[in-house]
C-alpha positions in Angstrom: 0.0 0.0 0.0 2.8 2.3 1.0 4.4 1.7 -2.3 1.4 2.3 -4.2 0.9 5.7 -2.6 4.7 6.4 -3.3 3.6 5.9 -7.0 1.1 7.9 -7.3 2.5 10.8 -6.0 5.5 10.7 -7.9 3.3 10.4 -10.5 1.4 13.5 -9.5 4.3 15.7 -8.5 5.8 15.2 -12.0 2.8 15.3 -14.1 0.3 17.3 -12.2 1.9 19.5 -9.3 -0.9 21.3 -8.5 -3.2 18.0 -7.6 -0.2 16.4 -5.8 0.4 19.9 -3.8 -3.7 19.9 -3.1 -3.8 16.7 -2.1 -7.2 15.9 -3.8 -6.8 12.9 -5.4 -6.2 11.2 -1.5 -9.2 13.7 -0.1 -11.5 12.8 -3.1 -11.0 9.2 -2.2 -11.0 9.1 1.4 -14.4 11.1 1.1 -16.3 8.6 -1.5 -15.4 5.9 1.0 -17.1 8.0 3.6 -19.9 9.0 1.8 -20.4 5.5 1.2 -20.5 5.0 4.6 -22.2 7.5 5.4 -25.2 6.1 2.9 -25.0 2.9 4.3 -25.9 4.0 7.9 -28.9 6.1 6.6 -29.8 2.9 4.8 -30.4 1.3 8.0 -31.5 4.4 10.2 -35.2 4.0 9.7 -34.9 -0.1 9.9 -37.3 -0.7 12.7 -40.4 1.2 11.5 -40.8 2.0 15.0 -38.7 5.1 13.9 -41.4 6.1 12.3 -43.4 6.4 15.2 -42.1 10.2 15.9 -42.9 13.0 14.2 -40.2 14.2 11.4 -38.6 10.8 11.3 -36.9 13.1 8.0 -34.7 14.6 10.9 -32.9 11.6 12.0 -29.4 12.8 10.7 -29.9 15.6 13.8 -31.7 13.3 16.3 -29.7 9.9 16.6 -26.3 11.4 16.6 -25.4 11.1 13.0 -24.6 14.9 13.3 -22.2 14.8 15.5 -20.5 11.9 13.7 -20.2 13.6 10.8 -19.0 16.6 12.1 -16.0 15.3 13.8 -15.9 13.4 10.7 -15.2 16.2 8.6 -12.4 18.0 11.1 -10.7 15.8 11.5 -10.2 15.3 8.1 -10.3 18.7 7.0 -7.2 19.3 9.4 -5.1 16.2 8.6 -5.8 18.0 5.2 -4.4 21.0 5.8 -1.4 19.8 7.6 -0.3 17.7 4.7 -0.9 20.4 2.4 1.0 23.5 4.0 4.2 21.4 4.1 4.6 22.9 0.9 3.1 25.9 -0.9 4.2 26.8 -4.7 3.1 29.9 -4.4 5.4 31.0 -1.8 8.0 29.8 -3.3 7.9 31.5 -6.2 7.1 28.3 -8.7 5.9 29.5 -12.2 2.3 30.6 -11.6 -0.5 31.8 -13.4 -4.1 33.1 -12.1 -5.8 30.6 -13.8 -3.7 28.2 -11.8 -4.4 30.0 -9.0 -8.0 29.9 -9.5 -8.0 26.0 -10.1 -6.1 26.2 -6.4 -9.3 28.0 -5.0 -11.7 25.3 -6.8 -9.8 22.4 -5.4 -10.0 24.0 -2.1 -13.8 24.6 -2.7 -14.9 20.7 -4.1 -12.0 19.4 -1.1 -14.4 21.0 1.9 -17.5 20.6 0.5 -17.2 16.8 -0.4 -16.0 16.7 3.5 -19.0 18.1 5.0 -21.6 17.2 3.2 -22.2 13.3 4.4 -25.7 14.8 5.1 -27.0 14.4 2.2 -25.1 10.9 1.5 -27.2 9.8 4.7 -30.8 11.3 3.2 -30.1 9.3 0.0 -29.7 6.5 2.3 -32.7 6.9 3.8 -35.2 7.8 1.0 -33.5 5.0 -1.0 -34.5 2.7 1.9 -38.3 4.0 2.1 -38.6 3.6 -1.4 -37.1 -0.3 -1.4 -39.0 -0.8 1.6 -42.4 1.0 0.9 -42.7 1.0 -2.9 -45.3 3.6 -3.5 -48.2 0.8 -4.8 -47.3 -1.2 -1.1 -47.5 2.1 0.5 -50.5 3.4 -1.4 -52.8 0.6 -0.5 -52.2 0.5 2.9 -53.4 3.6 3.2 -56.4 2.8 1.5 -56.7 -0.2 4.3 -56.4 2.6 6.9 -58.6 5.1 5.8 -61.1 2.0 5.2 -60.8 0.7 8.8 -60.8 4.2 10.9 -64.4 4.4 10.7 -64.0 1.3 13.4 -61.4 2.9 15.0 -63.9 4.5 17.6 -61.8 6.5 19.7 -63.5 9.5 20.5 -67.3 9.2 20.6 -67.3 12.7 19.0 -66.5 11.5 15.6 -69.4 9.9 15.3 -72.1 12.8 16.2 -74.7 13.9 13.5 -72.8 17.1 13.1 -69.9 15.4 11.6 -72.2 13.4 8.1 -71.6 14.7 5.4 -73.0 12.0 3.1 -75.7 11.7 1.8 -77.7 14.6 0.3 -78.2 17.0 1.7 -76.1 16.5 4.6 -72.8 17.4 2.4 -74.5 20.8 1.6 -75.3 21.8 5.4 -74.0 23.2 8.7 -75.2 21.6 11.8 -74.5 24.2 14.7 -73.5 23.0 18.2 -73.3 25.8 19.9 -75.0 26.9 22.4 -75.5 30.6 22.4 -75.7 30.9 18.4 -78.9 28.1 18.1 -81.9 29.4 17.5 -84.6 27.4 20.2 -87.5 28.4 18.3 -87.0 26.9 15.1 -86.1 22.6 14.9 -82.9 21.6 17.0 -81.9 17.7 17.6 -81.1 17.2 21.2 -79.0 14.0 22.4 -76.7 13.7 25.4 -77.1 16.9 26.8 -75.8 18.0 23.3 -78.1 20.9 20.6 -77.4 20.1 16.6 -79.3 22.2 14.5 -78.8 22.2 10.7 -78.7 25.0 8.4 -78.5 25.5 4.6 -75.8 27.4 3.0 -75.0 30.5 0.9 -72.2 31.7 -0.9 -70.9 35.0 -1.9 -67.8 35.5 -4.4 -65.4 37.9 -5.0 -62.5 38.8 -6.7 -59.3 38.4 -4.9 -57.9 42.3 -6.5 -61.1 44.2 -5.4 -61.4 46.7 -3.1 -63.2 44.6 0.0 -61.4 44.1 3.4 -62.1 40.7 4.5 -62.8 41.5 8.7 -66.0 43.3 7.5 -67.4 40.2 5.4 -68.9 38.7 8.5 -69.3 35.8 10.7 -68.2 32.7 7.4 -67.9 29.6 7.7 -65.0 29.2 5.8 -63.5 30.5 2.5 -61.9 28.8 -0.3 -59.2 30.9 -2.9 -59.2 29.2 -5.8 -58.2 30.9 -9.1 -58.1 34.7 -8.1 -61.8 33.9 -6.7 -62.4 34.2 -3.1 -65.6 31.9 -2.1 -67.1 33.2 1.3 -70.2 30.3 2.5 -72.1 31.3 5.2 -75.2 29.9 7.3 -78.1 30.7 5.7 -81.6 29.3 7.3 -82.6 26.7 9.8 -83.7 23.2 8.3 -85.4 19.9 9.7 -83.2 16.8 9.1 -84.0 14.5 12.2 -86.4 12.4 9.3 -83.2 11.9 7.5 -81.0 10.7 10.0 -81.0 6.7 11.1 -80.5 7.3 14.4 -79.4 10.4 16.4 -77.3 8.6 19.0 -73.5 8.3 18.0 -73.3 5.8 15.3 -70.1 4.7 12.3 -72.8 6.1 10.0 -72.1 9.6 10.8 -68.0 9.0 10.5 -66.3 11.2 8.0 -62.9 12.0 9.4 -59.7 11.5 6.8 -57.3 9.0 8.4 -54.5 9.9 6.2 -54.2 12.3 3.2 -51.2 12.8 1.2 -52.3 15.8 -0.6 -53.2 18.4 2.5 -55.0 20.8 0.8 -57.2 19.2 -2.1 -57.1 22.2 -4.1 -58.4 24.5 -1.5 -55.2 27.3 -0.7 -56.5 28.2 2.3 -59.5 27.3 4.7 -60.5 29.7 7.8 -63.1 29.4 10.5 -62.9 32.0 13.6 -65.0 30.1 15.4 -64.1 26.0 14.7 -61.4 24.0 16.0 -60.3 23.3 11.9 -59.3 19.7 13.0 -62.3 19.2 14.4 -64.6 20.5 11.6 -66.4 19.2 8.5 -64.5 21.5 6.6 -61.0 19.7 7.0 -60.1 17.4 3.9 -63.5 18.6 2.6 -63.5 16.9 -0.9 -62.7 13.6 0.4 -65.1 13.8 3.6 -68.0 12.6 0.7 -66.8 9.6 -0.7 -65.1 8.4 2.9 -68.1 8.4 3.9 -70.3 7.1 0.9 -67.5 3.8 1.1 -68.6 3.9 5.0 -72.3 4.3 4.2 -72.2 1.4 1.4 -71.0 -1.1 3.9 -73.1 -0.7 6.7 -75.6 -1.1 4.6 -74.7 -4.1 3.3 -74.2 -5.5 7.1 -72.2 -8.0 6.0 -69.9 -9.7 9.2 -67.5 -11.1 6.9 -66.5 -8.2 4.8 -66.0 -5.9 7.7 -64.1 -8.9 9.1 -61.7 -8.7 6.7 -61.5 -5.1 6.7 -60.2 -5.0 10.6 -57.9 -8.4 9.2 -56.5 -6.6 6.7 -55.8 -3.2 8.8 -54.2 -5.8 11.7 -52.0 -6.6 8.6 -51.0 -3.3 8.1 -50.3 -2.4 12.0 -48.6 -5.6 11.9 -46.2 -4.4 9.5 -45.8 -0.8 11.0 -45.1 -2.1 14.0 -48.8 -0.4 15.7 -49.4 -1.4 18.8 -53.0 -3.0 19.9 -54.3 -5.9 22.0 -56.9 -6.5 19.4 -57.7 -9.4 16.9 -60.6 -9.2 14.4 -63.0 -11.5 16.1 -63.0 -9.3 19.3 -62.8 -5.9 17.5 -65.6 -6.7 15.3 -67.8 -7.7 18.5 -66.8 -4.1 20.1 -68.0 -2.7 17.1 -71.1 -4.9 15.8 -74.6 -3.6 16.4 -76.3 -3.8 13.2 -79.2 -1.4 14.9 -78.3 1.8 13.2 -74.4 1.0 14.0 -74.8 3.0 17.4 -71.7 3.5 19.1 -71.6 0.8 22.5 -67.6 0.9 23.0 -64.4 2.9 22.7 -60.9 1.6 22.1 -58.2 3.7 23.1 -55.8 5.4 20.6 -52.6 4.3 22.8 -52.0 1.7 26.1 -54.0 2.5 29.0 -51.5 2.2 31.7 -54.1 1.3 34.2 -57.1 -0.8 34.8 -59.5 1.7 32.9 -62.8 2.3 34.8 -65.5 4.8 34.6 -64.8 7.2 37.4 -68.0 9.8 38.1 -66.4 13.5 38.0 -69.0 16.1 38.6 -67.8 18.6 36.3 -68.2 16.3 33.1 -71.4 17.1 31.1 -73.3 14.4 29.8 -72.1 13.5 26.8 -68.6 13.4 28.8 -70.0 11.0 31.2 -71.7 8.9 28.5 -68.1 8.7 26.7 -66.3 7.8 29.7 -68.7 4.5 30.1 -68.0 3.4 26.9 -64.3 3.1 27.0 -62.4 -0.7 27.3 -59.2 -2.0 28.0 -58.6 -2.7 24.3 -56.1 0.0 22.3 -54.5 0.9 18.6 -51.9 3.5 19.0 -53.2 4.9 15.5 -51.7 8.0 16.0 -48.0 6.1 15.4 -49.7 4.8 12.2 -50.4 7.8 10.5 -46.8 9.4 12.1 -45.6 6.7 10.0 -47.7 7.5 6.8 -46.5 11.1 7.4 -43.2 10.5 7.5 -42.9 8.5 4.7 -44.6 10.9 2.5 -42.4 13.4 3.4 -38.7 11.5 3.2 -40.4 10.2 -0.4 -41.7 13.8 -1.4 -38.5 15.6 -0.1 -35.5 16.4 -2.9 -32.4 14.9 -1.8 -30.8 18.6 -2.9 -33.1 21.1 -1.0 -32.3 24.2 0.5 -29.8 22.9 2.7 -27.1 22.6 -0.2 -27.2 26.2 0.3 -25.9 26.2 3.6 -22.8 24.0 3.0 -22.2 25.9 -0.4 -21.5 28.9 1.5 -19.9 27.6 4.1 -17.4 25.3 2.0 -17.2 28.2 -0.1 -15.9 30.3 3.0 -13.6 28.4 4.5 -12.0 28.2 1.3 -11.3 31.5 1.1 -9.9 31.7 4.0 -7.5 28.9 3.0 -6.8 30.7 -0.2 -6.1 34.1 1.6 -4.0 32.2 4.0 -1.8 30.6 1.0 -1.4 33.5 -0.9 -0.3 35.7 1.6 0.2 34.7 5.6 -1.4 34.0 8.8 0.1 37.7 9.8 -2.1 38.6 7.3 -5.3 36.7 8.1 -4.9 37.9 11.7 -4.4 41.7 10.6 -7.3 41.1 8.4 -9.6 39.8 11.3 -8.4 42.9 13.4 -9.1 45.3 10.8 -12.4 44.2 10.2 -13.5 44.2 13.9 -12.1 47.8 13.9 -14.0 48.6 10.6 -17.4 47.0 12.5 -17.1 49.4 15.2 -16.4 52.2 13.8 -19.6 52.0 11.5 -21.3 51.5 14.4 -20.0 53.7 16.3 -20.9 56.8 13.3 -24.4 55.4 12.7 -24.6 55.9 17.0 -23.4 59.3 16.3 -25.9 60.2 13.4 -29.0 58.3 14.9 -28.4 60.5 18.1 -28.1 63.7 16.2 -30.9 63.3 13.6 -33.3 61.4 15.4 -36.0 64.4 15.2 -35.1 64.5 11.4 -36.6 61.7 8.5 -32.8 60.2 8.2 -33.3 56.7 7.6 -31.1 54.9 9.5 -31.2 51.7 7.5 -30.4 53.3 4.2 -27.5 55.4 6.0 -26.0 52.1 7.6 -26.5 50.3 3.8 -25.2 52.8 1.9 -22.1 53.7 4.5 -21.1 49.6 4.2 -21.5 50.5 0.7 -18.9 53.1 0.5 -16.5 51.3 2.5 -16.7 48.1 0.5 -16.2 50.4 -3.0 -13.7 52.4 -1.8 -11.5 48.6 -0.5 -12.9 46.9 -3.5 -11.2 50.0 -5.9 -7.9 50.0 -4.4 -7.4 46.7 -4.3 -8.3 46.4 -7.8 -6.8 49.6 -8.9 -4.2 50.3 -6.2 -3.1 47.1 -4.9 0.7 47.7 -5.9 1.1 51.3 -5.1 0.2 51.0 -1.4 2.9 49.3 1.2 2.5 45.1 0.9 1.6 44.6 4.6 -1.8 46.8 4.1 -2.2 45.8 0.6 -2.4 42.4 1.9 -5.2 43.0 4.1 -6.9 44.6 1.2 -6.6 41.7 -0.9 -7.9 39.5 1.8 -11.0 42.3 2.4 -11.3 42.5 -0.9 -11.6 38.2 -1.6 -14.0 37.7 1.2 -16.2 40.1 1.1 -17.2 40.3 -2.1 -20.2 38.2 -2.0 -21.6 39.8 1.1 -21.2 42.8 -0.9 -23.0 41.6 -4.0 -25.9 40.8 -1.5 -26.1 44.1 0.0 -26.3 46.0 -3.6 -28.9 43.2 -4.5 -30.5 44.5 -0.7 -30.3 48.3 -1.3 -32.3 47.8 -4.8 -35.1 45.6 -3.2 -35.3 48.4 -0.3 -35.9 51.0 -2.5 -38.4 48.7 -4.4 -40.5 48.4 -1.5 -40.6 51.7 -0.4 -41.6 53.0 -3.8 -44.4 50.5 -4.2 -45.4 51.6 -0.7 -45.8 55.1 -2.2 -47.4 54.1 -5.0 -49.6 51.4 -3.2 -50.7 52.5 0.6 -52.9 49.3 0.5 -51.7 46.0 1.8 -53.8 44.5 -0.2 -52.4 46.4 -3.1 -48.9 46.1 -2.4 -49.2 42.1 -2.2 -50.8 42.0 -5.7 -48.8 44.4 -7.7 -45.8 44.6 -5.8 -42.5 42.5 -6.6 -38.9 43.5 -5.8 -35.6 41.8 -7.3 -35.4 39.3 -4.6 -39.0 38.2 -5.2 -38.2 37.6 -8.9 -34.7 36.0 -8.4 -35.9 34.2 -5.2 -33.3 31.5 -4.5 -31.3 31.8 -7.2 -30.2 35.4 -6.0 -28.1 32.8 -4.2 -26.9 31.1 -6.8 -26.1 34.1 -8.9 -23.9 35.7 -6.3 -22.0 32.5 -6.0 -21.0 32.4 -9.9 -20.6 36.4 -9.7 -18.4 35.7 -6.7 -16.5 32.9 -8.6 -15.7 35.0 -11.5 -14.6 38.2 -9.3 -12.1 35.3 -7.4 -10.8 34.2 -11.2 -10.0 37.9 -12.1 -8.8 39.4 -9.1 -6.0 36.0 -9.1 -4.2 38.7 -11.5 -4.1 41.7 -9.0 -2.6 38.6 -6.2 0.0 38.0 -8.6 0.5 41.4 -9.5 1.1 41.9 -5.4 3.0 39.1 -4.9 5.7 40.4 -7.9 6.0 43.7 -5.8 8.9 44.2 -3.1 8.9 43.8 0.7 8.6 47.4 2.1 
């Protein structure tokens, strides 16, 4: 092995120098073997799908540890890096350069620290690669179907299954039932069970365009509203009808069930959904498209009252927990005897949605209403910890809906792209330098500050902005650095010149994002002149970082890149001049 290493490097060194000074052949290397790694162990992070049991099971590179693995990881070979490399530097020692050499330098540096910090993706691809294997998407799909099937049977909370929550059929999916109290009207027909008022009402609609000239506070007391294609629906109650001949049975029964187990697709075409006066996971209005034909498949089979095909319903979902790893004390003949009452399907016991830890019994409490007390009768021993099971769903749906290259490539572009930098800087001149460069800038920092102190103090009964004045005064500064050290770098004395240089390298993207900054602040304040409406301003409004979004980020990374490959000219232009 040593031998082969020996070869290589003497192959390098008289070949290509610059990858045999930059070490990146070895780094490269040692990095796909940890990457591989790396992949492996998100491979087998979500193994046990009782991993899936938490909510963002996506996380797990941050919650297990793999973090910090990866992170000491990366130092430690980032720094045996650095050692090896800075036994030798071509640059300071005057080896025939050019700036495009240089610049290939820089790159090196960059692809070197960013394939040595980024395992955290190698672990996601790990992980979604798993989910996928493990959960193909036709596996996955249909045991969903089995769950949204079998939670009508579920029969957790005895509110589920209250008239106010049918929606199916006619009319009852074009209705409001009201449950409250002070807003029923007592003189026109109300349904009373359990202590509990339902009184249903038709519906009305009124529409409007999303760019008039209405504010939405003064519409009034909706039910909800859907935008949908620059049309804002309001529905409202509208007047009071009689139901109770419609209804099988007004006791809690599976007929009235129409809650959503799991839903990939949250909002089912509806942008946005708003009640002021609902609970909106408690409503009929949640997962409103799909409440219908849940319901119509629930409505179906009761009315066949076939055993054997709700049999194999609760079989099938026992299947599924099985495989999820769901938790329950249930097997089909004894869940399908909780549940059985072919008269009207009423509601005679409760299952718990996770393990009782004691002997449940009814226990009297004088401050629970009826309906509480009714509810608190009903409950058993028996549990399904469904909750886990539709974690589960959750969390596969979002590690196979999630791009392996989201916005976190971002985060260790810039920071790769950084540290860099400051290994460049440090190459091309000297850690004298770097330090005198760190100094300078804490210096620069407060005296800005200390001047905007100053002029806040002394114009604060005037209209001086302070923002602009502390944007445009960074501004200045950074023009004036970036001209001499473009300009000037070798006519002023090498020491300070340095500094410069090293100003001038990294802080040029920071100063591309504050020219990007200034324009969108004047933007926004002229569309605020020339739209005093909110409303207004949201609609017509749109300022350079609203257009360019998240490839502002990109684009200051290539500008950056292409300032670094023509400013390598002015370093080799300094480094020709004489020690002062």
């Amino acid at each position: 092995m040593k031998s082969f290493i020996f070869k290589i490097n003497n192959y390098l060194i008289e070949r290509y120098p610059t990858l045999w000074n930059t070490k990146v052949i070895w780094m490269l290397s040692t990095a796909l073997v940890l990457h591989i790694i790396f992949y492996i162990f998100g491979w087998f992070a979500l193994s046990n799908p009782e991993t899936l049991h938490s909510y963002r099971a996506s996380g797990i590179f941050f919650e297990n540890g793999t973090i910090y693995f990866s992170l000491m990881t990366s130092i430690v070979m980032l720094v045996l890096w650095l050692v090896f490399m800075f036994k030798n530097n071509a640059f300071k020692n005057f080896y025939p350069f050019t700036a495009f050499k240089l610049f290939k330098q820089f790159i090196i540096y960059f692809v070197i620290i960013i394939t040595s910090i980024s395992y955290y993706f190698s672990f996601n691809l790990g992980v979604k690669n798993f989910i996928n294997y493990k959960y193909p998407d036709a596996s996955y799909n249909q045991d969903i179907s089995i769950a949204n099937k079998a939670s009508v049977f579920f029969s957790h909370n005895l509110s589920h299954y209250t008239i106010d929550k049918i929606v199916y059929p006619e009319p009852f999916n074009n209705v409001y039932c009201e449950t409250n109290y002070d807003k029923i009207n007592f003189d026109k027909p109300v349904i009373k069970n359990l202590g509990k008022n339902y009184q249903f009402y038709s519906l009305k609609t009124k529409t409007y365009s999303d760019t008039e000239d209405f504010q939405p506070h003064k519409i009034g007391n909706y039910l909800y509203y859907v935008n949908l294609n620059n049309q804002i629906t309001y529905t409202f109650k509208d007047s009071v009808i009689d139901l109770s001949s419609q209804l099988k049975t007004v006791a809690p029964n599976y007929y009235n069930f129409s809650n959503v187990f799991f839903n990939k697709t949250t909002n089912n075409g509806y942008s946005e959904i708003i009640s002021y006066d609902y609970d909106l996971y408690e409503t009929r209005y949640k997962n409103k498209s799909l409440k219908p034909h849940i319901q119509k498949e629930n409505f179906e089979l009761l009315n066949r009252n076939n055993p054997e095909e709700i049999k194999s319903i609760l079989n099938q979902f026992l299947d599924v927990a099985k495989t999820y790893k769901i938790q329950n004390n249930l097997n089909a003949n004894t869940w399908f005897d909780l549940i059985y009452n072919p008269v009207g399907f009423e509601i005679k016991h409760l299952i718990h949605n996770e393990k009782p830890y004691v002997n449940y019994r009814y226990l009297k409490n004088e401050n629970n209403s009826i309906f509480e007390d009714y509810q608190a009768k009903l409950f058993t021993n028996y549990f399904i910890e469904s909750d886990n099971l539709k974690k589960a769903f959750d969390n596969i749906n979002s590690i196979k809906s999630n791009p392996i290259l989201g916005e976190e490539v971002h985060f260790f572009m810039w920071i790769s792209f950084f540290i860099a930098l400051v290994i460049f800087c440090f190459r091309v001149t000297s850690l004298k330098a770097i330090l005198f460069t760190i100094v300078s800038s804490i210096i620069l920092t407060i005296f800005v500050s200390l001047v905007t102190a100053a002029v806040a103090y002394t114009t604060r009964r005037n209209s001086i902005d302070i923002e602009y004045f502390i944007s445009y005064f960074i501004w200045i500064i950074g023009t004036i650095l970036l001209v001499l050290g473009i300009f000037f770098i070798t006519r002023i004395k090498k020491q300070i010149a340095a500094i410069i240089l090293n100003i001038c390298l990294i802080g040029i993207t920071p100063y591309l994002g504050l020219i990007l900054a200034i324009i969108t602040m004047h933007q926004s304040d002229r569309c605020r002149d020339l739209y005093p409406k909110y409303s207004e301003r949201e609609e017509y409004c749109h300022t350079l970082f609203d257009y360019l979004g998240i490839w502002s980020s990109y684009i200051i990374f290539v500008v950056g890149l292409i300032f670094i490959y023509l400013f390598c000219k002015n370093i080799l232009k300094w480094r020709s001049t004489p020690e002062n």
